[in-house]
GUKE-104185 format. One record per residue (C-alpha): residue number from 1; x, y, z. Coordinates in Angstrom, 1 decimal, always signed. Example, Ala and Ser with C-alpha at 12.3 -4.5 7.8 and 13.67 -1.06 7.14 Angstrom:
<atoms>
atom num 1, c1 +12.3, c2 -4.5, c3 +7.8
atom num 2, c1 +13.7, c2 -1.1, c3 +7.1
</atoms>
This chain:
<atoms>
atom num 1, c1 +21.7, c2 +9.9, c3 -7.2
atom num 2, c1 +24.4, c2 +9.2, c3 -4.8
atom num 3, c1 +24.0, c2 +5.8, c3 -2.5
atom num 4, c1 +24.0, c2 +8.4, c3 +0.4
atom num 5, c1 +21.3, c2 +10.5, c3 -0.9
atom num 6, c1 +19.1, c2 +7.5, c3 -1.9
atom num 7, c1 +19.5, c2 +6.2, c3 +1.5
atom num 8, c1 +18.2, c2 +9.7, c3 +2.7
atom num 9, c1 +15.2, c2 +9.7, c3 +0.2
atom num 10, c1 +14.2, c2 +6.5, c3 +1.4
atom num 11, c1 +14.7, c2 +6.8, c3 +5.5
atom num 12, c1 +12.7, c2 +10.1, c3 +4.9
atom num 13, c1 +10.0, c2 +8.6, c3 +2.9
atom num 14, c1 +9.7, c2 +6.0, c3 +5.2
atom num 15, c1 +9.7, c2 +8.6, c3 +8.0
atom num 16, c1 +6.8, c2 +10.1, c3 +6.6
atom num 17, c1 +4.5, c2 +7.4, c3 +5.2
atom num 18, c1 +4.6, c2 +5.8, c3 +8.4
atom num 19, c1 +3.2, c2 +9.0, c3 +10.1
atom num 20, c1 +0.4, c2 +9.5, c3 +7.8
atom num 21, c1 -0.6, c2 +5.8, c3 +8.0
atom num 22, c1 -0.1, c2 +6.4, c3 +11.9
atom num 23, c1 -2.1, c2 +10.0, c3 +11.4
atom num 24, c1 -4.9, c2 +8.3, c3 +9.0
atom num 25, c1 -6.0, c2 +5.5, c3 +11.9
atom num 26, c1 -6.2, c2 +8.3, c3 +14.3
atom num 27, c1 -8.7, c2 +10.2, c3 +12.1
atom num 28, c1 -10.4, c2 +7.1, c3 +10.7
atom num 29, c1 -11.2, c2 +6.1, c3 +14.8
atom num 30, c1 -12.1, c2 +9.6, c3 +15.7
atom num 31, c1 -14.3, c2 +9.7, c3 +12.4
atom num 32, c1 -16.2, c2 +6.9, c3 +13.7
atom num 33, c1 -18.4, c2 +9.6, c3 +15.8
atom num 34, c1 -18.6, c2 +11.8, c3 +12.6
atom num 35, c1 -21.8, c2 +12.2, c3 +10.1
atom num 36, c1 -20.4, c2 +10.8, c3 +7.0
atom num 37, c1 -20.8, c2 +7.0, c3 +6.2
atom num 38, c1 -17.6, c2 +5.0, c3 +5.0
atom num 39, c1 -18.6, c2 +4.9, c3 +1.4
atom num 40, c1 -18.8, c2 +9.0, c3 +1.9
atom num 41, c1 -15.5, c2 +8.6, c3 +2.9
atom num 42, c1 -13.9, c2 +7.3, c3 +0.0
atom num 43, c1 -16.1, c2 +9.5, c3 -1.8
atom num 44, c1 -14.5, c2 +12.9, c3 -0.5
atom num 45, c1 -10.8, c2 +10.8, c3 -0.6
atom num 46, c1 -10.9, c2 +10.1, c3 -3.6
atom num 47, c1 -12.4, c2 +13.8, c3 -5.0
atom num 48, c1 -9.9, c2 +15.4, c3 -2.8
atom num 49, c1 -7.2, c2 +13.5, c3 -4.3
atom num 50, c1 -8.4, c2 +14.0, c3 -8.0
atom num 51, c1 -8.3, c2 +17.8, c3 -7.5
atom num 52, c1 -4.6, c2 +17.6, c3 -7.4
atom num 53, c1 -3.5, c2 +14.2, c3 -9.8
atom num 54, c1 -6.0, c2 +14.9, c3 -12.6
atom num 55, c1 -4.3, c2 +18.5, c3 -13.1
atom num 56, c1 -0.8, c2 +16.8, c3 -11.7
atom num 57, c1 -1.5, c2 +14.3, c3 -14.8
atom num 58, c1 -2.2, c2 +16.2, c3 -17.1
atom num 59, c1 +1.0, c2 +18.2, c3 -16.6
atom num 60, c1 +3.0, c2 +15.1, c3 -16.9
atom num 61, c1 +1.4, c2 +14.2, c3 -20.0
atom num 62, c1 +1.6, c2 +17.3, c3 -21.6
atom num 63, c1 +5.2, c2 +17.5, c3 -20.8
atom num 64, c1 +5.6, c2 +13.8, c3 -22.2
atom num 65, c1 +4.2, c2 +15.2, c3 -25.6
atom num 66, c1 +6.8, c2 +17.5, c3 -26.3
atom num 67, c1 +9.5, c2 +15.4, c3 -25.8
atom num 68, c1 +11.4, c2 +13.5, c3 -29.0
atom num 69, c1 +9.1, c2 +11.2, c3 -30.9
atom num 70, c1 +11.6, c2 +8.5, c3 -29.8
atom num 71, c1 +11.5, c2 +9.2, c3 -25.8
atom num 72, c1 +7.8, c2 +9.5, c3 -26.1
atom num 73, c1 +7.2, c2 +6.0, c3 -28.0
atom num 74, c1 +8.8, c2 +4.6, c3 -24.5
atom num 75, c1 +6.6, c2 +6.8, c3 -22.6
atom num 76, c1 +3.2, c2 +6.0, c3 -23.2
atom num 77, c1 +0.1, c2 +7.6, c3 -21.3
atom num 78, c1 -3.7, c2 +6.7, c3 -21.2
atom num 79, c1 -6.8, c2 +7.5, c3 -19.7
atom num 80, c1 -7.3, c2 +10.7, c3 -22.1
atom num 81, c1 -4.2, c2 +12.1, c3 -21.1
atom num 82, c1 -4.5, c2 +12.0, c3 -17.6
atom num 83, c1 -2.2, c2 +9.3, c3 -17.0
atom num 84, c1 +1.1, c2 +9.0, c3 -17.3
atom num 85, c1 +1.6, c2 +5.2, c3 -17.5
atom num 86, c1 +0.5, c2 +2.8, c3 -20.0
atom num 87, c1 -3.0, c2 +1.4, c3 -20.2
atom num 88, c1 -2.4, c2 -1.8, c3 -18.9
atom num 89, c1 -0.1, c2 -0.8, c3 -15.9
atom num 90, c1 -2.7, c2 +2.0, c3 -15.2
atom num 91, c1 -5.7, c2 -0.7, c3 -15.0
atom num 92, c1 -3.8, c2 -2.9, c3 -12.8
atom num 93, c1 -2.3, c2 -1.0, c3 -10.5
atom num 94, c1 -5.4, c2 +1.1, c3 -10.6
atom num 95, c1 -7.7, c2 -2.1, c3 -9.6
atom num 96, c1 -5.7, c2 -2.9, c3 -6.6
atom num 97, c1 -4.3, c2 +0.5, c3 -5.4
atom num 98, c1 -7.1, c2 +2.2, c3 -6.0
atom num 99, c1 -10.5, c2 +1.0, c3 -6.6
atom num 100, c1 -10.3, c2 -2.2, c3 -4.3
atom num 101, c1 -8.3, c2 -1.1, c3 -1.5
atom num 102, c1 -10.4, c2 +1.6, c3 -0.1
atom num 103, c1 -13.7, c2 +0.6, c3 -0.7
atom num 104, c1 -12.9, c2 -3.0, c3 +1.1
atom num 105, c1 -11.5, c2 -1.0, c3 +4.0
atom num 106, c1 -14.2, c2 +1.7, c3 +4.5
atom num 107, c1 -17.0, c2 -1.0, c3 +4.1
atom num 108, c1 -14.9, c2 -3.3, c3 +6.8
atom num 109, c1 -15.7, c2 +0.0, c3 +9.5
atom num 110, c1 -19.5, c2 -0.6, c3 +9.1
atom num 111, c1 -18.8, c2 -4.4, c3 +10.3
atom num 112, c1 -15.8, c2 -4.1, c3 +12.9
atom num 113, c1 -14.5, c2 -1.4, c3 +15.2
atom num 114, c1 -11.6, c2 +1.0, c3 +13.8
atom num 115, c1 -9.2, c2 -0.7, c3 +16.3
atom num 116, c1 -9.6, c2 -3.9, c3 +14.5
atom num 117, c1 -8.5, c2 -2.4, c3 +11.3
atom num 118, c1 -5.4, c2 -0.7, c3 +13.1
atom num 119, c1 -4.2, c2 -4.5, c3 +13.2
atom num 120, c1 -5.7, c2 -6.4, c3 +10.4
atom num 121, c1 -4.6, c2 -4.1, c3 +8.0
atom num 122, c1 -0.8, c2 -2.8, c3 +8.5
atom num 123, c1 -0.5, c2 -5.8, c3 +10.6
atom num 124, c1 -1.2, c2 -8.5, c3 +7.4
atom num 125, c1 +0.6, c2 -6.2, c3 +5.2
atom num 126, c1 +3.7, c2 -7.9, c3 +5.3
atom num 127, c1 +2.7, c2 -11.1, c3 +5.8
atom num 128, c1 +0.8, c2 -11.4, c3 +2.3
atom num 129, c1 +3.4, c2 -9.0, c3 +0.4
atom num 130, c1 +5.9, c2 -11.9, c3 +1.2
atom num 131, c1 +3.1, c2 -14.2, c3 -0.3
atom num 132, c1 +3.4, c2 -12.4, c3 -3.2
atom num 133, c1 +7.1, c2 -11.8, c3 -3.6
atom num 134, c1 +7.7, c2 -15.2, c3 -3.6
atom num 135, c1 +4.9, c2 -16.1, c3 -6.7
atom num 136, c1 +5.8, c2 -13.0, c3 -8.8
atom num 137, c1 +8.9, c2 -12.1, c3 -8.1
atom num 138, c1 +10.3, c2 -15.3, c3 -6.8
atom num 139, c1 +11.6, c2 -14.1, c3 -4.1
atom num 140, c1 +13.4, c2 -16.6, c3 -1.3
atom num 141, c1 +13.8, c2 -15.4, c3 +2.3
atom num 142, c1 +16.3, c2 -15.9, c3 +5.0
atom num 143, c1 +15.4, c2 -17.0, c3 +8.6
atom num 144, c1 +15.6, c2 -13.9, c3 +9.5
atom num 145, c1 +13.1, c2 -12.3, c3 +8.0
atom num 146, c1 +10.9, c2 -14.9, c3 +8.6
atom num 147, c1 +11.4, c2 -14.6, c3 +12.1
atom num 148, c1 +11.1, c2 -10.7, c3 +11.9
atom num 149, c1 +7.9, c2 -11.6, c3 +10.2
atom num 150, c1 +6.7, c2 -13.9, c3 +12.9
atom num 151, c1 +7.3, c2 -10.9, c3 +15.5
atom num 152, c1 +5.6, c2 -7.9, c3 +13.9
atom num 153, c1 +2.4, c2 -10.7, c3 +13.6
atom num 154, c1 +2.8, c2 -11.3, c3 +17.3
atom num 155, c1 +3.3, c2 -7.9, c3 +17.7
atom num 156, c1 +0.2, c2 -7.3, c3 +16.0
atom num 157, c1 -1.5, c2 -9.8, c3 +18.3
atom num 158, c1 -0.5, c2 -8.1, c3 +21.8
atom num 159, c1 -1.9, c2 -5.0, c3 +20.4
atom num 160, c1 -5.5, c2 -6.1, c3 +19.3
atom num 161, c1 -5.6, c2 -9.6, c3 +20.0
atom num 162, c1 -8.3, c2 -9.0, c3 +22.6
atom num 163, c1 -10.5, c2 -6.6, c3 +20.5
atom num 164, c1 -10.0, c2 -9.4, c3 +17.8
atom num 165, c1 -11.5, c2 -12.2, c3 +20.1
atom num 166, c1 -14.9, c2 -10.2, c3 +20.0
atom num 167, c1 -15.0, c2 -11.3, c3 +16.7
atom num 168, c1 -15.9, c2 -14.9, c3 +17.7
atom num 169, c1 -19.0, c2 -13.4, c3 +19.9
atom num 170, c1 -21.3, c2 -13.8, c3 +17.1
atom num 171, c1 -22.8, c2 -10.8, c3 +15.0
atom num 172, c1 -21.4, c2 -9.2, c3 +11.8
atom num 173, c1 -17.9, c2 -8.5, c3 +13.3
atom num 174, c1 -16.0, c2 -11.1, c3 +11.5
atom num 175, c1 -17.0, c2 -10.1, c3 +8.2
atom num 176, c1 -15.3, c2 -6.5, c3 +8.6
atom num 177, c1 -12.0, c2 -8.6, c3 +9.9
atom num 178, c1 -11.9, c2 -10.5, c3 +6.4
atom num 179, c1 -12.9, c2 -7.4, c3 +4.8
atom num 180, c1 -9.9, c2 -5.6, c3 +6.3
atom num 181, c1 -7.4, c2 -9.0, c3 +5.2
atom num 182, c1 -9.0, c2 -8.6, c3 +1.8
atom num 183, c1 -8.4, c2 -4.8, c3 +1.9
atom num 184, c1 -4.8, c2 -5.6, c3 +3.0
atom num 185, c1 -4.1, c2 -8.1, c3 +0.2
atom num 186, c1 -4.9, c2 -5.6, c3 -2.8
atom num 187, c1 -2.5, c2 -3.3, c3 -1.3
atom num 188, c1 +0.0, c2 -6.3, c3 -0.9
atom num 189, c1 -0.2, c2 -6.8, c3 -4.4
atom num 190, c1 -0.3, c2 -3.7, c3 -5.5
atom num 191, c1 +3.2, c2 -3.0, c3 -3.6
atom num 192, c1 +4.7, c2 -6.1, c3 -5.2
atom num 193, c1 +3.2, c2 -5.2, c3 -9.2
atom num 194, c1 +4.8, c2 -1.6, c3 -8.5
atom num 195, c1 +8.1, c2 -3.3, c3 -7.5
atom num 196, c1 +7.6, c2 -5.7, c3 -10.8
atom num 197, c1 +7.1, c2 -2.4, c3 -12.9
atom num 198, c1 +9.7, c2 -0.3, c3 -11.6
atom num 199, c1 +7.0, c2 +2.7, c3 -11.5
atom num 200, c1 +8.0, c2 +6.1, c3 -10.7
atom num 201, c1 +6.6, c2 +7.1, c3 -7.2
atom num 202, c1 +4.6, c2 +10.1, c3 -8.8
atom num 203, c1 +3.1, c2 +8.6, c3 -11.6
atom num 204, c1 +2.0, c2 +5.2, c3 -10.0
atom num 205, c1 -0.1, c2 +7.5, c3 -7.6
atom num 206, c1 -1.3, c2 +9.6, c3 -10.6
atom num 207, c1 -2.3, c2 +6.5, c3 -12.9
atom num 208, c1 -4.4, c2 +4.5, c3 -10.1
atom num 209, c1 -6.2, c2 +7.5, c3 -8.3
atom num 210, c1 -6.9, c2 +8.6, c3 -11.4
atom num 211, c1 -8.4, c2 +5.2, c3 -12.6
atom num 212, c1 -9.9, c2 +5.0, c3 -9.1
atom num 213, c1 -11.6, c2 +8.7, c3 -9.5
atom num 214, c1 -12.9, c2 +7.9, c3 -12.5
atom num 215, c1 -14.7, c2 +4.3, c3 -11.5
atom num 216, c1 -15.9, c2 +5.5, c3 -8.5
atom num 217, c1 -16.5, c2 +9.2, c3 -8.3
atom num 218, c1 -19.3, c2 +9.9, c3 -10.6
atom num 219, c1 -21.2, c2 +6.7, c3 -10.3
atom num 220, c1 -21.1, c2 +7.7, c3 -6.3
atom num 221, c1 -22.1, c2 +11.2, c3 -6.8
atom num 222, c1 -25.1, c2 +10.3, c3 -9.0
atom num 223, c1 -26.6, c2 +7.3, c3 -6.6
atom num 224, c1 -26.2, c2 +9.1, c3 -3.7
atom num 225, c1 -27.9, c2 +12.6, c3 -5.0
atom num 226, c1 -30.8, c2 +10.5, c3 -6.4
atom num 227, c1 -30.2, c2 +8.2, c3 -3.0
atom num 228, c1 -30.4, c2 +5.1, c3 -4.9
atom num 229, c1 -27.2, c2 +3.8, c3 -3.5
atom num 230, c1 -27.6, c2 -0.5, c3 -3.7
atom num 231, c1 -27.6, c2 -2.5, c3 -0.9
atom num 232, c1 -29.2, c2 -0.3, c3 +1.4
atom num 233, c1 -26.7, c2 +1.9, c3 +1.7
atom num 234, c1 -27.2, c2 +5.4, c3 +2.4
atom num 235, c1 -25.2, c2 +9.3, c3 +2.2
atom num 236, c1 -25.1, c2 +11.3, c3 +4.9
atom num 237, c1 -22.7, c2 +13.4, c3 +2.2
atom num 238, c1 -25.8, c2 +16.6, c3 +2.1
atom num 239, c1 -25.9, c2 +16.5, c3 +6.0
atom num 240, c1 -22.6, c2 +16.3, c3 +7.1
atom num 241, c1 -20.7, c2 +19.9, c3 +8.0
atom num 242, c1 -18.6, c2 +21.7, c3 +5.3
atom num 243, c1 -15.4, c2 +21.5, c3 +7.9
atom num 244, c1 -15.5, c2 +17.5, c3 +8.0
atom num 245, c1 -16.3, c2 +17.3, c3 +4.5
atom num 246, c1 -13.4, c2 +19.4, c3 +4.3
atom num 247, c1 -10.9, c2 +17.7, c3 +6.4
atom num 248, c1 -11.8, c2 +14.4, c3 +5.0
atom num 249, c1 -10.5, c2 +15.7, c3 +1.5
atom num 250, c1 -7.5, c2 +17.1, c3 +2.9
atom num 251, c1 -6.5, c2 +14.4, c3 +5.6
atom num 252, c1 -7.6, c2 +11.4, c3 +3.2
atom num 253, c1 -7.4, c2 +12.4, c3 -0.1
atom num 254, c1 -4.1, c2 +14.9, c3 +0.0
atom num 255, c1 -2.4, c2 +13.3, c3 +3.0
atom num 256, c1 -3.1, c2 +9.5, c3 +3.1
atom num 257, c1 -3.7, c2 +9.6, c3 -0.7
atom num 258, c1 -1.4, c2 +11.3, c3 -2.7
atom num 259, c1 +1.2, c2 +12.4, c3 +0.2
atom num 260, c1 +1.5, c2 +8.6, c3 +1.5
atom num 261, c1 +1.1, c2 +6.8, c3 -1.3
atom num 262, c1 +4.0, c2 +8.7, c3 -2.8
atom num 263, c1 +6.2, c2 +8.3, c3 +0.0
atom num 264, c1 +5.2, c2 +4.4, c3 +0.1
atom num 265, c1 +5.7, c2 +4.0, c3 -3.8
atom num 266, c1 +9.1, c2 +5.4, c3 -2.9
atom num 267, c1 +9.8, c2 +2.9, c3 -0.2
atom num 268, c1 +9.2, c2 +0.3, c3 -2.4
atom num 269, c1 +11.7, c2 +1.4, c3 -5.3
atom num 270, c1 +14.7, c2 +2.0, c3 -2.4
atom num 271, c1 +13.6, c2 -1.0, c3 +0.3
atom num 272, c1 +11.5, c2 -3.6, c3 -1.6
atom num 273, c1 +7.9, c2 -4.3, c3 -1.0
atom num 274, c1 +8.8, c2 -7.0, c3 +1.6
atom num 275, c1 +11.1, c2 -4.5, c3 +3.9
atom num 276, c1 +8.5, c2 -2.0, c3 +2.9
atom num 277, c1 +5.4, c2 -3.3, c3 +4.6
atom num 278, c1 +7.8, c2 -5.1, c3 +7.6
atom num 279, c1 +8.0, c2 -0.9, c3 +8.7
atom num 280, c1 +4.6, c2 +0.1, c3 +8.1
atom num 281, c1 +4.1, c2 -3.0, c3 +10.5
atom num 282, c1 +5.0, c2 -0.1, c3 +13.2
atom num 283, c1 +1.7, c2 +1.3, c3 +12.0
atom num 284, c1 -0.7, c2 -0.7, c3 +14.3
atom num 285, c1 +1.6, c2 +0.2, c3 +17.6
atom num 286, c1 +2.3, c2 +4.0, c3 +17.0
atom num 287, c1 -1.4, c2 +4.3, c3 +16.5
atom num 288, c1 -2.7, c2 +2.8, c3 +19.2
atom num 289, c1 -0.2, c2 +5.1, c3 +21.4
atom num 290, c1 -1.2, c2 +7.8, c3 +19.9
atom num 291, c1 -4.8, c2 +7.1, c3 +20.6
atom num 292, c1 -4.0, c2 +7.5, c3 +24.2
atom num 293, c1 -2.7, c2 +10.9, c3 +23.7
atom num 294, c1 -5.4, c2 +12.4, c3 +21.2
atom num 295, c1 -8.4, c2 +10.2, c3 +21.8
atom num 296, c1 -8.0, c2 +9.6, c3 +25.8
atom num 297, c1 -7.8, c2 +6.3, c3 +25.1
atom num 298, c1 -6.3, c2 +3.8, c3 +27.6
atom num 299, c1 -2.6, c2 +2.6, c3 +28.1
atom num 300, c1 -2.1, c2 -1.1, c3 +28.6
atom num 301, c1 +1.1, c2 -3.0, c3 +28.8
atom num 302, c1 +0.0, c2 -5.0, c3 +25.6
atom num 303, c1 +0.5, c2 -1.8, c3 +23.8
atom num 304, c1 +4.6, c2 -1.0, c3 +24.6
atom num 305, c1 +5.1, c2 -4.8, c3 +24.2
atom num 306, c1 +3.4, c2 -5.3, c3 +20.7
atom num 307, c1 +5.2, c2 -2.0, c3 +19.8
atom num 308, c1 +8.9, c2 -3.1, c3 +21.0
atom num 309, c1 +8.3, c2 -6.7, c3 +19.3
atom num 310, c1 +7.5, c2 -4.8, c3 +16.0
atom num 311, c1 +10.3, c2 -2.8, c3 +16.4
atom num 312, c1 +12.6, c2 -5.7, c3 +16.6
atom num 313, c1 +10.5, c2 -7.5, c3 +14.0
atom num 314, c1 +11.6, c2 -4.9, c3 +11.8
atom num 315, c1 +14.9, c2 -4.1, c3 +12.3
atom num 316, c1 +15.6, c2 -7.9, c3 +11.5
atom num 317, c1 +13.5, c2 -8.0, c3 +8.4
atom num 318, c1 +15.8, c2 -4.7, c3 +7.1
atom num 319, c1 +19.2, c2 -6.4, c3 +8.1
atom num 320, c1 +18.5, c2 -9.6, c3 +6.3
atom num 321, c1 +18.7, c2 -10.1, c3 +2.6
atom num 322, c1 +16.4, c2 -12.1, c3 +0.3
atom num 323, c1 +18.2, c2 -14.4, c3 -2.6
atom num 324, c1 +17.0, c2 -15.8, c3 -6.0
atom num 325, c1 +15.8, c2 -19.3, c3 -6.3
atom num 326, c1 +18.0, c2 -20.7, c3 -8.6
atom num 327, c1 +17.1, c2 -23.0, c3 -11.1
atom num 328, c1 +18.6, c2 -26.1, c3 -8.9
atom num 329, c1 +16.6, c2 -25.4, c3 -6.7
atom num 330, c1 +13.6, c2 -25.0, c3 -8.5
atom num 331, c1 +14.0, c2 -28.3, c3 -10.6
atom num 332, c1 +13.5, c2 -26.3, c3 -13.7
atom num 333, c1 +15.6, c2 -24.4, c3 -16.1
atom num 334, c1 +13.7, c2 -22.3, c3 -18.4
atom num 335, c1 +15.3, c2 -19.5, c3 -21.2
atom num 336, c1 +14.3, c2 -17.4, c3 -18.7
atom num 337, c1 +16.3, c2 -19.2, c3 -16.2
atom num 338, c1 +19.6, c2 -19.2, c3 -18.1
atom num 339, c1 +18.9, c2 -15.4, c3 -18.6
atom num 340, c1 +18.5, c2 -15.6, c3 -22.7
atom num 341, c1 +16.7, c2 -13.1, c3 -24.4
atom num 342, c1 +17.0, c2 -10.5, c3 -22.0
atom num 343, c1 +19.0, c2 -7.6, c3 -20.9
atom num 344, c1 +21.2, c2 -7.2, c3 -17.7
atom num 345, c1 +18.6, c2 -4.9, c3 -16.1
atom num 346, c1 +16.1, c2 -7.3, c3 -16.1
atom num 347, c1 +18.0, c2 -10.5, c3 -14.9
atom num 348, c1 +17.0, c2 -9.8, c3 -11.8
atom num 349, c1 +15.1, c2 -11.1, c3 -9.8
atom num 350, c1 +12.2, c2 -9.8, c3 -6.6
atom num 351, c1 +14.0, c2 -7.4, c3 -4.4
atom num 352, c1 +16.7, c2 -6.4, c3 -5.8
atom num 353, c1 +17.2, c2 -3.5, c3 -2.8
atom num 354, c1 +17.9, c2 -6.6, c3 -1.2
atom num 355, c1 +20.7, c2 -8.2, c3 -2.4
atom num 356, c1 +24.5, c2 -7.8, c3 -2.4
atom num 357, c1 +26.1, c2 -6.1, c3 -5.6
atom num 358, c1 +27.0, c2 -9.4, c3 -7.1
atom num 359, c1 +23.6, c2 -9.9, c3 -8.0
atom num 360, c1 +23.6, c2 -7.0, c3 -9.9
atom num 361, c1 +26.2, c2 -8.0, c3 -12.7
atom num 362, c1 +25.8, c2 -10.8, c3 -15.4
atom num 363, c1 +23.9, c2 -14.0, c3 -14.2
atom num 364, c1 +26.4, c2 -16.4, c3 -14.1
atom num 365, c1 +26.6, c2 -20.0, c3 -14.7
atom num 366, c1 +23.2, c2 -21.1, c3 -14.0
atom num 367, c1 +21.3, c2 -17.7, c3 -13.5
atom num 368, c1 +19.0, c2 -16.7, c3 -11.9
atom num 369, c1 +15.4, c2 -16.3, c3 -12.9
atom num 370, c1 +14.0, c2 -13.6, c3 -14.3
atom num 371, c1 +11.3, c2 -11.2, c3 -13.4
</atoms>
């Protein structure tokens, strides 16, 4: 693929992950009046996504098994056939895109308003994906981004900073806030382990929904229809209308699930987690405007000046570069380090959307570290 149509690819992703985010805060405010509980929720997500990624996977797989014994020993699948990535890539990325994430951020609803998780969530994002670039991927940033990344937080603040201050009020609020920064970080980490693992787009969203489907679906179905759901809980999954059932699959499970998740895998292999999440960071904004249109919602001037320091936060944290730490800087100088043992592809390091094409030859004297 041409630099000109990966550029495409990943301006159009972006373009379209960013609306379904956008779309799926809408919904999940607006849902907040509906009959299903959170857990139901993830419930008709996640079945609405397996209708398409268990037969999606096993199409893969299949296809995988008739290829030459030597093209399929590289290609290894798992979960019965129904994923296309190896066990252990499946599990992890499974545990962290799939069966954390959305439990933690349908069981923050029942504890905080929907507007607080319009800003925790895509707000945090990029914050902790940086965290985690820099421990796994050793990834070094320039002022820049930094300051990009202080703006999309103070972005963040403008638009919810005063729904957020109701957390100190007392009550159960403030549990659903560190349940939506919890909910934030698996997705964090699951951005920077697909990065680490140079997934492809499609099969990263096969592997963990289907890992996700399988943990959660059944177990669900069965407590709820016996209503012996722990905790208290309870599903409002028999009295709820066909149509939100309905929408819930399509909207959450097809659009958010597979649709976005897609589109946001593919963001990661053309920007880089860190750039990746710095754009979703528009998320919080564009939803809140869009609230005023299709919920009647108020306008404020917090909500244009959050949204134009994002936008400015962003465009600084896709201008700027990361770079390597290099061993001198490190104090350290491992095999690793002096790039022994290892081919060119892999001797680099984090982001490597990032950096100029010099990083992309031979490791010269002194190296750089490798992922």
């Amino acid at each position: 693929m041409t630099n000109s149509k990966s550029r495409a690819v990943g301006i159009a992703a972006a373009i379209i992950t960013i609306f379904i985010w956008t779309a799926f805060v809408v919904i999940g405010r607006a849902s907040a009046k509906m009959t299903l509980t959170p857990f139901d929720m993830v419930f008709c997500r996640m079945l609405g996504a397996a209708l398409v990624v268990i037969p999606w996977g096993i199409f893969l797989v299949n296809r995988m098994r008739t290829l030459p014994s030597e093209t399929n020993a590289s290609k290894p699948y798992s979960l019965f056939g129904l994923s296309p990535l190896p066990l252990r890539q499946t599990l992890i990325l499974g545990v962290f895109g799939g069966l954390c994430f959305s439990p933690l951020a349908y069981t923050a609803f029942t504890f905080a308003p929907a507007a607080h998780g319009a800003v925790l969530m895509p707000g945090t994002l990029p914050l902790s994906t940086a965290l985690f670039a820099m421990i796994i991927l050793s990834e070094r940033f320039s002022k820049q981004r930094a300051l990009g990344l202080v703006l999309i937080a103070c972005g963040g603040l403008l638009v919810g900073g005063e729904s957020l201050l109701k957390a100190f009020q007392g009550g159960t609020v403030w549990i659903g806030d560190v349940l939506f920064v919890c909910a934030s970080s698996t997705w964090a980490m699951y951005s920077v382990l697909a990065r680490k693992y140079k997934v492809d787009a499609v099969e990263a969203t096969i592997a963990f929904t289907v890992f996700a489907v399988l943990c959660y679906v059944p177990l669900y179905a069965v407590l709820a229809y016996l209503q012996a759901l722990p905790f208290g809980l309870v599903s409002h999954l028999a009295d709820a209308p066909c149509s939100e059932v309905i929408m819930q699959m399509l909207m959450q499970g097809v659009g958010s699930g597979i649709v976005g998740n897609i589109g946001f895998t593919l963001m990661l292999k053309h920007f880089g987690p860190v750039r990746t999440t710095m754009m979703t960071a528009l998320v919080p904004s564009l939803s809140a405007l869009s609230a005023v249109y299709f919920l009647g919602e108020p306008l404020y001037w917090n909500l244009i000046a959050g949204l134009v320091l994002a936008l400015i936060g962003v465009v600084l944290g896709i201008t700027s570069s990361a770079r390597p730490i290099v061993p001198s800087e490190r104090g350290d100088v491992s095999k690793a380090d002096r790039g022994e043992g290892l081919s060119a592809p892999n001797q680099l390091i984090g982001d490597t959307a990032d950096f100029p094409p010099r990083f992309a030859s031979a490791p010269r004297s002194g190296g750089t570290k490798a992922v």
